[in-house]
ZANU-97775 format. One line per 3 residues: number of its first residue (from 1); for each residue y, x, z of N, C-alpha, C. Coordinates in Angstrom, 3 decimals, decimal comma, always signed. Layout:
NUM) Y:X:Z:Y:X:Z:Y:X:Z  ...
END
This chain:
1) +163,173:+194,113:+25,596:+162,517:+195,179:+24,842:+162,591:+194,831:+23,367  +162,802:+195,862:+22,804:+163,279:+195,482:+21,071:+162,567:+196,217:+20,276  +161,654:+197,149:+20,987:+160,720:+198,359:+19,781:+159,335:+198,546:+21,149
4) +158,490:+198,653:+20,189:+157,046:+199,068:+20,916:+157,239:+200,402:+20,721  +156,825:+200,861:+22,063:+156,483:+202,559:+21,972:+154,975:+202,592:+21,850  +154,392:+203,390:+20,725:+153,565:+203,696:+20,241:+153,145:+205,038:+20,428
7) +152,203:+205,433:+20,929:+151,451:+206,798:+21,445:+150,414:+206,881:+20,587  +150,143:+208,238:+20,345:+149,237:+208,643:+18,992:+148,383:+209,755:+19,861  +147,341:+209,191:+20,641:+146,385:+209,941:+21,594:+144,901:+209,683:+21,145
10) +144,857:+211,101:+20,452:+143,694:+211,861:+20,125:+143,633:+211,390:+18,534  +144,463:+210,551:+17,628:+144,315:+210,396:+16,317:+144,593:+208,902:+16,374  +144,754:+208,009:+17,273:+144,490:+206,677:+17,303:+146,116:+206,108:+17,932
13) +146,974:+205,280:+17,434:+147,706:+204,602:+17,638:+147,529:+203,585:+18,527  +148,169:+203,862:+18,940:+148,518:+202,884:+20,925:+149,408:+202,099:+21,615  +149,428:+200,775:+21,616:+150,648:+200,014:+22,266:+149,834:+199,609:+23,968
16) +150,963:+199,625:+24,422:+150,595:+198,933:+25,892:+150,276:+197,526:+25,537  +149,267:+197,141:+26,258:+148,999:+195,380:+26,001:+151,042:+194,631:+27,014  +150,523:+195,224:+28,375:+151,809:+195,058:+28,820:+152,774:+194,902:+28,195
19) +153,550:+195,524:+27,636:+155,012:+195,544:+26,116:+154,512:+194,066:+25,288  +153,262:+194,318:+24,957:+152,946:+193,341:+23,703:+153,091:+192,143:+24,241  +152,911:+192,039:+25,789:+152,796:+190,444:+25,928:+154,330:+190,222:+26,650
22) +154,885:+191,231:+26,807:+156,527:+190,768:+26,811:+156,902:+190,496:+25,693  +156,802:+191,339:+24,522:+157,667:+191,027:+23,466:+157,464:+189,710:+22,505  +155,718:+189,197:+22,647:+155,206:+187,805:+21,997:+155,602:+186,991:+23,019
25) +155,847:+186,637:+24,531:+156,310:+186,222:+25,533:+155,251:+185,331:+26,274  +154,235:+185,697:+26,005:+152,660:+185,430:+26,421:+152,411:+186,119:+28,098  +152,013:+185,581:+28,362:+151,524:+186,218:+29,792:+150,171:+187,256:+29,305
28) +150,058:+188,247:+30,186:+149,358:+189,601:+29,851:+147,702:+188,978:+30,067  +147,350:+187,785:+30,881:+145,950:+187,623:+31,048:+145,936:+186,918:+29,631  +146,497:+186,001:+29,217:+146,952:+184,936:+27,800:+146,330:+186,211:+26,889
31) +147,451:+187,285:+26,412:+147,032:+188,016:+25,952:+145,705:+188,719:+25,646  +145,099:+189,333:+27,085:+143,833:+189,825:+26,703:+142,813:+189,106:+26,553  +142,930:+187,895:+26,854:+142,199:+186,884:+26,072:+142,401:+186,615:+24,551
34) +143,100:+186,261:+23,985:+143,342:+186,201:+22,645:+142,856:+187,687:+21,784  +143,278:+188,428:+22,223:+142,766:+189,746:+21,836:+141,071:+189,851:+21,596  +140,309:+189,482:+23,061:+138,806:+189,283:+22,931:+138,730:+188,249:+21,774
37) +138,973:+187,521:+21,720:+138,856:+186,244:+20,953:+139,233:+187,192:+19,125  +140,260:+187,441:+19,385:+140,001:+188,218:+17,484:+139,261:+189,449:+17,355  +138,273:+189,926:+18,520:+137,692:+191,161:+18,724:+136,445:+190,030:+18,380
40) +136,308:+189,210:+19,009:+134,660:+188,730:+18,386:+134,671:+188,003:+16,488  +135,762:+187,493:+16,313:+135,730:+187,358:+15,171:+135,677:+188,528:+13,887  +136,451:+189,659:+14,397:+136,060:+190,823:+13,798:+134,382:+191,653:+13,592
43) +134,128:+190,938:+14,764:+132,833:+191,287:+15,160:+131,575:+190,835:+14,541  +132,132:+189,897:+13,904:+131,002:+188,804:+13,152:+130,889:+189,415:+11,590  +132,045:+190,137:+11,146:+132,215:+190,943:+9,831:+131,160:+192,034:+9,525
46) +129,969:+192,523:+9,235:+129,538:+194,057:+9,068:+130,753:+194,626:+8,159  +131,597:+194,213:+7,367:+132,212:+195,038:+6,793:+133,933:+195,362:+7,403  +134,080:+194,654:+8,464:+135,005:+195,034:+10,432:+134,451:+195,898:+10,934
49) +135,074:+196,811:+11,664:+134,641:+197,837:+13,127:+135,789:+197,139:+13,916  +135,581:+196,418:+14,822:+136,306:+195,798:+15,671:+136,868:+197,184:+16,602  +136,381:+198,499:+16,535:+137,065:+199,617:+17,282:+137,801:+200,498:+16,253
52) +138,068:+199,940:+15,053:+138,844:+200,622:+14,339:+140,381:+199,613:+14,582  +140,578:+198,611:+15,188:+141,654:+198,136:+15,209:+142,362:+197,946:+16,750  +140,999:+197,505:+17,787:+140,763:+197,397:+18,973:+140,873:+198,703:+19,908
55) +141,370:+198,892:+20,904:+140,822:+200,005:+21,585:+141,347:+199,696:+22,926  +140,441:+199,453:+24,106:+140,603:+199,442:+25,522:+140,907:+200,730:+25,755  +141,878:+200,317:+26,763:+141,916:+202,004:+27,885:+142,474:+201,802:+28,921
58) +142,011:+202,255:+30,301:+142,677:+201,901:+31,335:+143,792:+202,595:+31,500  +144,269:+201,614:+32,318:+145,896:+201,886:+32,680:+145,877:+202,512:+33,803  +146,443:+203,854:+34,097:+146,930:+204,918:+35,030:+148,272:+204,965:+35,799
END
């Protein structure tokens, strides 16, 4: 894989975690761990919205 497909659903830009942890070559649990991990450091900011960068969504 050589380009992230990016989906723009409801105003908000979207990568599959899946893609992301092929293309860094991380395993996908690796991944959503590291992810939590810069979601709480964002979190510690009042001047961060950790859901302005972050966004869960289940996979269908």
């Amino acid at each position: 894989m050589n380009q992230l497909n990016i989906v723009n659903n409801q105003g908000k830009l979207l990568a599959d975690s899946r893609d992301i942890a092929t293309m860094t070559g991380k395993q996908h649990a690796h991944l959503l761990r590291d992810i939590e991990g810069y979601k709480e450091v964002l979190d510690q900011n009042p001047n961060l919205d950790s859901d302005q960068f972050i966004t869960a969504a289940n996979a269908q």
